[in-house]
N, C-alpha and C positions, 0 to 999 in steps of 0.2 A: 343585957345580953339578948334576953330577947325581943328587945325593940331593933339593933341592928340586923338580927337573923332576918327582920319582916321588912325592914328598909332596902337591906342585901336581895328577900327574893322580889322587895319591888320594883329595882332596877335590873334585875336579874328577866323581869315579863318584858323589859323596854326594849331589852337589848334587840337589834336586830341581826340577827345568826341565819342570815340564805343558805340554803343546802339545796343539792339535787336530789332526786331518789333514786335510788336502784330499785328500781320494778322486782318484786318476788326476792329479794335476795336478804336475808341468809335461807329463805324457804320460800315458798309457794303463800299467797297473803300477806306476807310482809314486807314493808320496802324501805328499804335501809336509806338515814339520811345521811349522805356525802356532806361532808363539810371542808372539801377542799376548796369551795369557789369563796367559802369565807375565807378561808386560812391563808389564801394567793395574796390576799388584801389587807396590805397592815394597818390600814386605818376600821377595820371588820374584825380582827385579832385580835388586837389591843383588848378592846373590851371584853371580848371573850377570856383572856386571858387572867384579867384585871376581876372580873369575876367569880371565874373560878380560885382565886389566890384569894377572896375575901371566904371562901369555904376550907382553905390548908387549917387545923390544927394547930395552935401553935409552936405544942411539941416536937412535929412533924419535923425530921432530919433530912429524911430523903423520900424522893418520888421516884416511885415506879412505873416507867410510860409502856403501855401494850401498843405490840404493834400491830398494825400500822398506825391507826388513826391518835394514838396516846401518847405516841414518839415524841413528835416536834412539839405537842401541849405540855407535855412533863419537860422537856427541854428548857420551853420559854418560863414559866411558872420556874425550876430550880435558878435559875439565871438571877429572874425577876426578884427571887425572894431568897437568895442566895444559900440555899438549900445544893444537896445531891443528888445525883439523878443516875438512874440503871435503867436500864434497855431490859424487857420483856418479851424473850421471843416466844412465836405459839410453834410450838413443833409441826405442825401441821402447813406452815407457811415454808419450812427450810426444804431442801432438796434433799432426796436419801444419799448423794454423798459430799454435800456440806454436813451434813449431820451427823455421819457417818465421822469428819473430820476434825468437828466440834465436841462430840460431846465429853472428849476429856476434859476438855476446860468450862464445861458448864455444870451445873448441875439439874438433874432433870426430873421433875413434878407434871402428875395429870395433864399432861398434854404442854407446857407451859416450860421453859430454864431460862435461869437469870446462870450471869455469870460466877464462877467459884472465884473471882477475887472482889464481888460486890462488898464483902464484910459489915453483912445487916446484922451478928450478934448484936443483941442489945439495944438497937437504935428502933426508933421510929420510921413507922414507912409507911407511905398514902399513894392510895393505885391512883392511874390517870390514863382517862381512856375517854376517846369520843364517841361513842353510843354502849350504853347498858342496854342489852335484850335480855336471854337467858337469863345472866351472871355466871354463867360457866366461865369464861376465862378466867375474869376477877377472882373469883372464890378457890378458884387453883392455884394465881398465882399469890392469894392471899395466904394462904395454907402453905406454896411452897416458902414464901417468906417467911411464914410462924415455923418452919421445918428447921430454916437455917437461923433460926435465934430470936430474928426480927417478930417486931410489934406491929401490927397490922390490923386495924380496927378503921376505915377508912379510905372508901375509892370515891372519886371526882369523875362524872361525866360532861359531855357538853349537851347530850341527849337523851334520850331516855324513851321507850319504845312503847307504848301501852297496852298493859292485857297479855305483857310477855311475861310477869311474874320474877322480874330477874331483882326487883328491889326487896321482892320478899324472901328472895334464895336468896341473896346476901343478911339481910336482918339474921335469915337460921345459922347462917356460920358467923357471927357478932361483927357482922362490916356494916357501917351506917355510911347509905347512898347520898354525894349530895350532885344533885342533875341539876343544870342549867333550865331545861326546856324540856318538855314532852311533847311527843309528837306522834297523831293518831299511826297506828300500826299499816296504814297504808293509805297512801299521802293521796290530800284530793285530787294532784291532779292526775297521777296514775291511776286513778279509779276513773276518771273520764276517760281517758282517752284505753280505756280496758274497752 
């Protein structure tokens, strides 16, 4: 087992995963990596994908994708490995009166609702998201999944931000992180051209 974990992260260093940055964004010093201009490109996806499914559990029933960036990853990954998959919305992305319109049919956690006919009693369920910073979303929507029955011990990044602390706020509520790629907290070339 753990000669595949060290074979997994050493194709896991080859991959090549392009991303933009967003300059300062979710804050001032940090700069978020976009992984849209991989994601456009299914010969760039593939592996990504392909990757992260060699980190699924194998208990793992259903995926949990945060939106945005976690959507179309958890999508391709339940497909790929014929698993379930629920949508993650962060209440913070909905308008006050979509939400307003929603929220009887959701149920709603720290910022975070999945929908009320997901029926995670019981089952297994692994987060899927493209960049870990905090882990504020993760650990909310992990918690709202332990709230509705569900087993939640496991989110999948494709990123991972450094010096944001967000892998060791997930270790304190028992989620074990597994990231693709790290990437300094503010990307060289936003820092040149600062």
């Amino acid at each position: 087992m753990i000669d595949q974990l060290q074979q997994a992260a050493k194709r896991d260093d080859e991959l090549d995963i392009p991303f933009r940055s967003w300059k300062n964004h979710p804050a001032a010093g940090v700069d978020f990596p976009d992984l849209s201009i991989a994601t456009s490109d299914a010969a760039r996806t593939r592996p990504i994908v392909d990757a992260l499914a060699s980190r699924i559990p194998a208990d793992v029933e259903v995926l949990a994708g945060i939106d945005i960036g976690g959507l179309g990853l958890a999508g391709a990954l339940a497909y790929r490995n014929g698993l379930g998959f629920i949508d993650i919305r962060k209440v913070d992305s909905l308008r006050n009166e979509v939400m307003r319109s929603i929220i009887a049919n959701y149920e709603l956690g720290e910022g975070v609702v999945i929908s009320k006919g997901a029926g995670l009693a019981g089952r297994h369920v692994a987060i899927v998201d493209d960049c870990l910073i905090s882990g504020g979303t993760a650990l909310a929507t992990a918690r709202l999944i332990r709230r509705l029955g569900g087993r939640c011990d496991t989110a999948l990044f494709v990123f991972e931000i450094e010096g944001m602390s967000g892998r060791e706020r997930l270790a304190q509520g028992g989620i074990r992180a597994e990231v693709l790629r790290t990437v300094p907290r503010t990307a060289p070339e936003a820092a040149e051209s600062a």
